[in-house]
N, C-alpha and C positions, 0 to 999 in steps of 0.2 A: 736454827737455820732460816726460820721463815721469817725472823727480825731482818738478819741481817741482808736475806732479800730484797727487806722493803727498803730498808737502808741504802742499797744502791738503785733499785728502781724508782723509789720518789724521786729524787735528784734527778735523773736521769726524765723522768717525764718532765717537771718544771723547767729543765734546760730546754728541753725540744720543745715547749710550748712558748717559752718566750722567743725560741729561734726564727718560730712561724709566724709569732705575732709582732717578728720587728719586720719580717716578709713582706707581711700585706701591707703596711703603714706605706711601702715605698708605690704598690702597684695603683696606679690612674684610672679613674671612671670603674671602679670595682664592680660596681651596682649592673653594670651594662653588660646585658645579656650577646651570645653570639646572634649575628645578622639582625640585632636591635637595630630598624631606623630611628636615628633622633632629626627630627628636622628644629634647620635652625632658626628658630623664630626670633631671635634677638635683635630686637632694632635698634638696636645702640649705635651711635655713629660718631663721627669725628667734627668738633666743631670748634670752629675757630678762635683762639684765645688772643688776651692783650700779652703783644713780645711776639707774635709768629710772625714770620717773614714770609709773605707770599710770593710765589711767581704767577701772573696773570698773562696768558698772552692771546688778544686778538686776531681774529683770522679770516677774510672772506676771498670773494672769487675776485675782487678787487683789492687788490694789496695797496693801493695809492689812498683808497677810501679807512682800511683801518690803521694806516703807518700809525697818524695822531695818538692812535690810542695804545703802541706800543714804546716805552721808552729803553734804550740803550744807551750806554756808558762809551764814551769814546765816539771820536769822529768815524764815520765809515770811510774806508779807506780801501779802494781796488773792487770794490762792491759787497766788501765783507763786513759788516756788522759789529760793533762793538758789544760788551758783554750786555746782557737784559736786566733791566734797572729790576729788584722786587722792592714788596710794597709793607712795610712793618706798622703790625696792628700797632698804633698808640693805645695809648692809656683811657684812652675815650671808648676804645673799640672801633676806631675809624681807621678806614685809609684814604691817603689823597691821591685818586686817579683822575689821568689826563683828559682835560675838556668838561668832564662831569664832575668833578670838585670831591668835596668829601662823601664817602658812602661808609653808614656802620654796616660792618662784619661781621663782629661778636658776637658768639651764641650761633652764628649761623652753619651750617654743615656745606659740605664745598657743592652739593647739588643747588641748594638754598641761591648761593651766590653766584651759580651762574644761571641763574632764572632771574633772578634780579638785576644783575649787570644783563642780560639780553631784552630786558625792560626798557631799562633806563635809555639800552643802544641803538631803541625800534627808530627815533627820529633822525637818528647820524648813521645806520646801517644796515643793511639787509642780510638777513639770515646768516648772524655771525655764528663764529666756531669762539668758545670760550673754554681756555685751558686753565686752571686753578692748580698750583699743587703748595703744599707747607716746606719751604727749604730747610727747614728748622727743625723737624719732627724727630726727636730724640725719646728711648723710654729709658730707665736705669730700673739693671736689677743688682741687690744688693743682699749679702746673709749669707747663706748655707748654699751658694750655687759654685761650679768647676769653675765658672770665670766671670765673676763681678765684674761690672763696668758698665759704659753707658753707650748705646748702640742707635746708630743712625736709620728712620727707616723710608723705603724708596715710596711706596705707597700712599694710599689714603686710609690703610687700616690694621690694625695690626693683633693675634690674640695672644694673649698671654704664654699661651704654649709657644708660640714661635717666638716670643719673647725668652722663654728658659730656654729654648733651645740655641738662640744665643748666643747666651751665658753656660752653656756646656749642661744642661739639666741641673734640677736639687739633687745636692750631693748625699749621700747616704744621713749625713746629720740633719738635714732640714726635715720640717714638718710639711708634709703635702696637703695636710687638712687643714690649715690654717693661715693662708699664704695674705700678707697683708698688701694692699692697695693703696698710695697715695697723690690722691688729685687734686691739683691747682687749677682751679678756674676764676681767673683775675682778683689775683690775692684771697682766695677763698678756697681752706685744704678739707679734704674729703677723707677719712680714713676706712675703708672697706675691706673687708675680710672675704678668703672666698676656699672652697674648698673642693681642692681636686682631684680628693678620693673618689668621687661620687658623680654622676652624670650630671647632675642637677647642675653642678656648677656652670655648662653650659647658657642657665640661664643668666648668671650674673648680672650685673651692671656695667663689672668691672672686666667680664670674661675678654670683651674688646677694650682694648689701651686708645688711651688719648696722647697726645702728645704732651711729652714733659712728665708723664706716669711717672712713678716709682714703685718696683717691685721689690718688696723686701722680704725674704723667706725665714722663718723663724726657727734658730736650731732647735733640736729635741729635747726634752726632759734632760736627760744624762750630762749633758753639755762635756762629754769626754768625747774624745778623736777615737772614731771606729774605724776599724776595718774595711772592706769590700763585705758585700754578704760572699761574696766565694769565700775566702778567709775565713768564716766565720760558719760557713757550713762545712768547711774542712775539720776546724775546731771540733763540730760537734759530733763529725764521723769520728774523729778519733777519739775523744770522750765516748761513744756510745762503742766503740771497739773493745775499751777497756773495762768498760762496765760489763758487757755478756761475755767477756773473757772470764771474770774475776766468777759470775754468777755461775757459768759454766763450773769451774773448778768448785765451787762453794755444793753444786749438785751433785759434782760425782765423787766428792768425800764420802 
């Protein structure tokens, strides 16, 4: 009797230890304790590459003073404005803005470029308003998520989480510990790994996306189509039904 015991309860523990160990694979920042502060020290930031298309627009208490330096598409007409020209990094890293000719961009973060373009502006302008934004700024995520695709963002920053979040979260196949990263910086690809089981990840490189990012989520070991974990904790309720059913009766023989 005491064989056939173990006979059903070895099985029965090994089932329910891999039920909890496919559990935790899925759960985020594991390591991070309740009312754990993490402050975010990550200075990563968003910088301008060759191929983004900027919108730039000048602004002061004289509108007559910085028109020059604003360009629009179309005649004005009834006093409404035609579309606002942007300005595409070339291959140089430049762009060519009005009056002041060519300025590189590249490598520079959009704080960066508006301390330099208000440089360049001291002799033609007083105390301008300088707005920068990327028209272009697209990340893709790609693999094991509810919905691949490639997503537009309004911002100047964006992290990886709201990024999966997206793309509808990593679906039950993907791996959370090993989520790959790839960055283009003017023809130049970056492959980075990050892992966000663990709080640390926070610190990454790649915790904040750049534009033109690609996220690609790695499916699991098994590479078979699972279930929901409810499905699968259903499963294990009813295996573990039949197993202290069967024990039961095997004890009161």
């Amino acid at each position: 009797m005491r064989r056939n015991l173990i006979n059903y309860f070895v099985p029965l523990f090994l089932f329910c230890f891999v039920c909890c160990t496919s559990t935790k694979e899925v759960v985020y920042f594991q390591d991070a304790n309740e009312f754990e502060t993490l402050v975010d020290d990550n200075s990563s930031s968003t910088k301008f590459k060759v191929d983004d298309l900027l919108s730039i627009h000048i602004s002061t208490l004289d509108p007559e003073a910085s028109a020059p330096f604003n360009l629009f598409r179309g005649a004005e007409e009834g006093g409404i404005r035609g579309e606002q020209v942007n300005y595409l990094v070339n291959k140089d890293g430049e762009i060519d803005f009005p009056v002041i000719g060519k300025i590189k961009v590249s490598g520079l973060s959009p704080t960066e470029a508006r301390d330099m373009l208000r440089e360049k502006l001291r002799d033609y302008l007083k105390n301008p308003i300088i707005n920068i934004r990327i028209r272009n700024f697209t990340v893709t995520v790609l693999g094991a998520v509810n919905r691949p695709g490639t997503y537009r963002v309004q911002g100047e920053q964006i992290s990886i989480l709201e990024a999966l979040g997206f793309a509808g979260d990593v679906n039950i196949k993907g791996r959370r510990d090993n989520i790959m990263v790839i960055r283009d910086f003017n023809g130049t690809k970056v492959y980075n790994r990050i892992n966000l089981n663990g709080k640390d990840s926070l610190k990454s490189p790649v915790y904040y996306l750049t534009q033109n990012d690609v996220v690609y989520v790695e499916p699991n070991k098994s590479g078979k189509s699972q279930s929901s974990l409810d499905q699968r904790a259903s499963i294990a309720i009813s295996i573990i039904s039949v197993v202290v059913t069967s024990a039961v009766v095997l004890l009161t023989r």
